[in-house]
N, C-alpha and C positions, 0 to 999 in steps of 0.2 A: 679711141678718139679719132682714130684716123675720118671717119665721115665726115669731119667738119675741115675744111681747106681752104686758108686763109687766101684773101685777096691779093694777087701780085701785085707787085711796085714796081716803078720805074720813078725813082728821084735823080734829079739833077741834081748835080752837086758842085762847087766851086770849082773853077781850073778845066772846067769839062770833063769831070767826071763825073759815072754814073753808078746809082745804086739801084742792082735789081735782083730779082730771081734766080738763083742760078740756073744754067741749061745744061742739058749733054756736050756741049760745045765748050765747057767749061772746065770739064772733070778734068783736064792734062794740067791747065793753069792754075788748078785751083791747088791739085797735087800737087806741081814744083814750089809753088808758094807756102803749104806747109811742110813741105818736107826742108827746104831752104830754112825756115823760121822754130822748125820743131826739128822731129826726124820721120822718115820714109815710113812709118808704121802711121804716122797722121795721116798720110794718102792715104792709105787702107782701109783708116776707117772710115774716113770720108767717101768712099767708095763704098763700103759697107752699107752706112745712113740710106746715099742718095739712092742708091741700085733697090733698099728693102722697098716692097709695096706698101709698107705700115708708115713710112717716111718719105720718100722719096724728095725728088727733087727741091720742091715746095720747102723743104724743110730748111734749103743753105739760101744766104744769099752772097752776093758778090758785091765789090767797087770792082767795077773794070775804066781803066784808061783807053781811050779808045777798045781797041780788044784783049786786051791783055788786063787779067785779074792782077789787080795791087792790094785787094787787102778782102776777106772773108769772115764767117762766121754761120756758125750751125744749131738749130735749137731742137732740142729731144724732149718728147715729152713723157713724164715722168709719174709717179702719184707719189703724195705723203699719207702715210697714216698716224694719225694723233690720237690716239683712245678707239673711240669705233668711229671716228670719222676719217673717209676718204678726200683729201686735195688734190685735184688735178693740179700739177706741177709741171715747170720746165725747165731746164736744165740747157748754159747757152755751154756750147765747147767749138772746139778745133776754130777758135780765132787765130786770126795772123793777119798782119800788114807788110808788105814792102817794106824796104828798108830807106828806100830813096821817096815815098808815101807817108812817114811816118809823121806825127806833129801837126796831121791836117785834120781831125778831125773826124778820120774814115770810120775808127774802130764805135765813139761815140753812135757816128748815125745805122750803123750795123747794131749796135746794141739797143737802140731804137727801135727799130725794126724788128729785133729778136722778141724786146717788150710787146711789140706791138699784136705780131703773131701770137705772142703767148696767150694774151688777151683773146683774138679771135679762135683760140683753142680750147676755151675756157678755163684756161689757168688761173688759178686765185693766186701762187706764190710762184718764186724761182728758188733753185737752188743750185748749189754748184761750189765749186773748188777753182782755185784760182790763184794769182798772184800775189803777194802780200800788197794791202794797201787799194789796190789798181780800182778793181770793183767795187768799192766804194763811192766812186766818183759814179757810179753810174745807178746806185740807188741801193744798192745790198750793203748788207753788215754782216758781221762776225756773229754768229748763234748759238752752232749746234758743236759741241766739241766734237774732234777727231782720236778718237781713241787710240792709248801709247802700244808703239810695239817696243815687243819685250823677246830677247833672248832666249830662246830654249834648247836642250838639250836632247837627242835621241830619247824615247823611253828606252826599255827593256825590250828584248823579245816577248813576245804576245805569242796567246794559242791563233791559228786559223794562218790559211794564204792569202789575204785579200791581195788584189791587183792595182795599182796606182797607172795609170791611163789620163790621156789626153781625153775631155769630156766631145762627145759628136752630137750632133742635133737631135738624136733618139731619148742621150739622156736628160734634156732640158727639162723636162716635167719632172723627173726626180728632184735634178738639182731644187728647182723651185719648190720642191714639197720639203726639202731639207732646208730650204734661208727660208721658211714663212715658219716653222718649225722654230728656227732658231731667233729671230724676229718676234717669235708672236708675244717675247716675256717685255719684251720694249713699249715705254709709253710712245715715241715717238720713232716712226720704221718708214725707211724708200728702198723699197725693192728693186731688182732690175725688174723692165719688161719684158714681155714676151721676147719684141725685138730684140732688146738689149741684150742676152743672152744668146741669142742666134750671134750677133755682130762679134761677142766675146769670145766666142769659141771659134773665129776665124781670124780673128787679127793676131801681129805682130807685136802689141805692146805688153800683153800679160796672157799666161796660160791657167784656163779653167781644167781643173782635173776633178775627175769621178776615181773614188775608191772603191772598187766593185768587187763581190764576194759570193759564189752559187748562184750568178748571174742577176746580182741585186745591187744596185749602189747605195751604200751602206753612212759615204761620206762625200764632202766635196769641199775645194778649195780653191785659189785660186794665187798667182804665183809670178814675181817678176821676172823678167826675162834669165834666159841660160847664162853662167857666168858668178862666179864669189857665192857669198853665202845668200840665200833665198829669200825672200819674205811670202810668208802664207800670210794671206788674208781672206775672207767672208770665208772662215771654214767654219762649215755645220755637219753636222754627223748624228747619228741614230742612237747611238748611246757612246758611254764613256770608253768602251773598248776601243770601238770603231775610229774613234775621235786621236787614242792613243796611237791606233794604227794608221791615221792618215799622219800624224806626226812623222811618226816612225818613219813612213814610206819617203816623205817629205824630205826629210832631214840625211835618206842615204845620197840626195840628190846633191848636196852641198860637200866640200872637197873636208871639210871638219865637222859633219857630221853635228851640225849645229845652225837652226834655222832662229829666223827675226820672224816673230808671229804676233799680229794684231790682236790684240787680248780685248775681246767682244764679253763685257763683265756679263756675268748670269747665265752664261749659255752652259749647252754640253760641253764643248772643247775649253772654256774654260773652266770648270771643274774638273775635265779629265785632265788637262793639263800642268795643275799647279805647282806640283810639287817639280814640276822640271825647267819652271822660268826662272829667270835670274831677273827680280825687279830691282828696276835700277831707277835713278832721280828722273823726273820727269823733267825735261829739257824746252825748247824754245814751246812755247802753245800753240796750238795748232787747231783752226775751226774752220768749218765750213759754212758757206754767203747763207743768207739768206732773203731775200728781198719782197717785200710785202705792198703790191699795186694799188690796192683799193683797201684800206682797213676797214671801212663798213661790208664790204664783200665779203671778205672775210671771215671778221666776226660774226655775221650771218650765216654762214656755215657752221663755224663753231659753238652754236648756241648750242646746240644740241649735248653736246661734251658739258660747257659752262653748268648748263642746267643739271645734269648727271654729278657735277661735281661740286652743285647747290645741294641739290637735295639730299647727296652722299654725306654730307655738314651737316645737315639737319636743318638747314636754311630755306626749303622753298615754303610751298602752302603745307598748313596746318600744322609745322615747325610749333611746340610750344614754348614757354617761358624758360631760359639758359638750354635750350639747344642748338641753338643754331649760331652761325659767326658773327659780329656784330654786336646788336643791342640785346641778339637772342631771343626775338619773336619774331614771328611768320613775314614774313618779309613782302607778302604779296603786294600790290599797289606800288610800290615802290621802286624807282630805277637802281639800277648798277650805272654808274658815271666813270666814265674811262675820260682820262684827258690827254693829247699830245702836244698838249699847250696853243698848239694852232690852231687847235680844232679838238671837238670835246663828241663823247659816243655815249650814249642812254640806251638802257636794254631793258626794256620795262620787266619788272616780274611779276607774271600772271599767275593764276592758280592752277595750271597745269602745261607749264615753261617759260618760256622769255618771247618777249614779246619782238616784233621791228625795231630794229638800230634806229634812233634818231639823230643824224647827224646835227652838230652845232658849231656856235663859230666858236675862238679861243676863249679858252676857261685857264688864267695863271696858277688857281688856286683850287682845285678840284679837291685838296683836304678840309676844306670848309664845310663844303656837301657829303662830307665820306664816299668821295669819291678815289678813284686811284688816278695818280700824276706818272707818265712815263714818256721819256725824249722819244722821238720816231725812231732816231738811229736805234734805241731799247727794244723800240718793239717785237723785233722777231726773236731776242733773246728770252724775254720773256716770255712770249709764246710758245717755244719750241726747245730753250735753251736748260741746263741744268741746275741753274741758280732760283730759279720762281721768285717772286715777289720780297720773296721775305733775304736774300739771297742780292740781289741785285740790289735791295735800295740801302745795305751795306757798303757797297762798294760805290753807288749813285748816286749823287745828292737829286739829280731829277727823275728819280725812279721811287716813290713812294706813295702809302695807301695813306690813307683817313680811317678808313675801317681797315685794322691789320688782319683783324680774324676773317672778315669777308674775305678778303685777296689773298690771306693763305691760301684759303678754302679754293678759290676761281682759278689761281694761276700757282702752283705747285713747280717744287722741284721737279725734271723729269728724265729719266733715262733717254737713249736713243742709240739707235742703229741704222749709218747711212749706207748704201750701197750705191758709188756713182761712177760713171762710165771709166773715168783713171783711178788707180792706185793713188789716194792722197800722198807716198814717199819713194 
């Protein structure tokens, strides 16, 4: 997506300060500001971002007080995949404000900004990891669970020498053919990009390691910094051996010989590794934002999925009598009514897909119509999150269908697997 290069700003802002683009002129102040508010491995990567050609500068912007940066932020662009549809995503990080700046407002109109770019990136969603609480205020919710790490132990000696190594730019294409591998059993998957993986294998906040064997990388992981016991996380491998040997290799690096590993359910590594976790009670919840700009946007992407997973039901055209969700005949002519009470969405069904989103104004009662009812805060959970429809309006009293069998069918339980720029722990 790099060809598309959003419009610089220059906002005025209260107090005479100003919100703009970052420059080269910026890279020192923008550094001590998060290295002051984070640590010295956020200049790095903020340095990473602005220096790649696939990001560049374009990509941060600034509040500077006179000429001194008081408060930042950086947006990455990202993709979701949901079934076999692709979401151009974005992803806002390395915020930080002065400490003597804080309470004005800065962070708000920088996250403005970040939306705004996202928009001219053609991002339909964000995503991102964050503060408990914080981004919320700014339009994201809680969706996508973050998967528990679990305890593990050394395996056994294994046949073969593989080598554990810091991952170099040569290996990136492997890496990538092992997380799309291990990815690909997920209904909902964000990969790193291109970029994102060059940036990963340079910085100071976590190390990418390749498992390499007869001059093949067999495995990879990825690992918080030197110091106590380790966490492995996005580790994908080639088979179950491989997977036992990047443990192994993993876990001699830790002073007890016992590593914290992010259990990615369904994969290679986690079947090769079961029998050596120690599962333990699942502790505070832990999710990642989601934030959804335009729902008819959206949803208009999604049509293609929804319809896939009409017709999968036995719901679309030529659907006969008790097949399909619903009243259980062919559903053609007929809308699918989504409501988020403030506003109501109609997705005609034709006889070979879903027709135009018709936006409407508030519908209180969308179960009158056999439609589906869900609060805006709901919607990206339901979209993308693990609970589906039937799951949510449990727990919701403003999260429920009219037709239950149709919105099984549409909005399902779903798996997922996120990979984003920090170590969510």
């Amino acid at each position: 997506m790099n060809a598309i290069k959003a419009p610089s700003v220059n906002l005025s802002l209260p107090d005479g300060l100003v919100l703009r683009e970052a420059r080269p002129s910026d890279l020192d102040g923008i550094g001590a500001l998060l290295t002051e508010r984070g640590e010295a491995a956020d200049a790095v990567d903020h340095r990473l971002v602005v220096m790649d050609p696939e990001a560049g500068w374009s990509a941060c912007a600034v509040v500077v007080d006179g000429d001194r940066v008081v408060s930042t932020a950086t947006l990455l662009d990202e993709e979701v995949r949901i079934g076999g549809v692709e979401l151009p995503a974005g992803q806002v990080e390395l915020v930080a404000t002065d400490r003597e700046h804080e309470g004005r407002g800065l962070v708000r109109a920088l996250m403005r900004w970040a939306h705004d770019r996202s928009a001219d990136r053609g991002h339909v969603m964000q995503a991102m990891i964050g503060i408990p609480y914080f981004y919320r205020l700014f339009g994201y919710e809680y969706a996508i669970d973050i998967p528990q790490a679990l305890t593990a132990a050394a395996p056994p000696p294994g046949e073969g020498s593989p080598v554990l190594r810091a991952a170099r730019p040569a290996d990136l294409p492997a890496v990538a053919a092992l997380q799309s591998a291990a990815q690909s059993g997920f209904d909902v998957a964000m990969p790193h990009s291109e970029p994102c993986l060059r940036w990963l294998t340079a910085h100071d906040a976590s190390t990418t390691w390749v498992l390499e064997e007869a001059g093949e990388v067999i495995a990879t992981g990825r690992t918080t910094p030197p110091g106590g016991r380790p966490l492995l996380a996005e580790a994908a491998a080639r088979d179950e051996s491989s997977a036992r040997a990047l443990l192994r290799a993993v876990a001699a690096l830790s002073p007890d010989s016992r590593v914290r590993v992010v259990h990615r359910a369904g994969t290679v590594t986690a079947a090769a590794w079961r029998e050596f976790l120690e599962h333990e009670p699942r502790g505070q919840a832990e999710q990642y934002y989601v934030r959804i700009p335009d729902v008819p946007v959206l949803l208009d992407r999604l049509r293609p999925l929804l319809w896939e997973r009409l017709t999968g039901a036995g719901a679309g055209a030529g659907a006969g009598p008790g097949t399909g969700p619903g009243s259980g005949t062919d559903r053609t002519g007929r809308d699918i009514v989504i409501s988020t009470f403030g506003a109501h969405y109609r997705i005609p069904v034709l006889a070979d897909g879903l027709g135009d989103i018709v936006t409407g104004g508030p519908m209180q009662n969308p179960g009158a119509v056999g439609g589906l009812a869900v609060a805006p805060d709901q919607l990206p959970a339901l979209l993308f999150g693990p609970h589906g429809i039937e799951g949510l309006s449990r727990i919701r009293p403003d999260v429920y269908a009219g037709d239950e069998e149709l919105f099984r069918a549409l909005f399902p339980p779903l798996t997922a697997d996120v990979l984003s720029y920090y170590l969510p722990y």
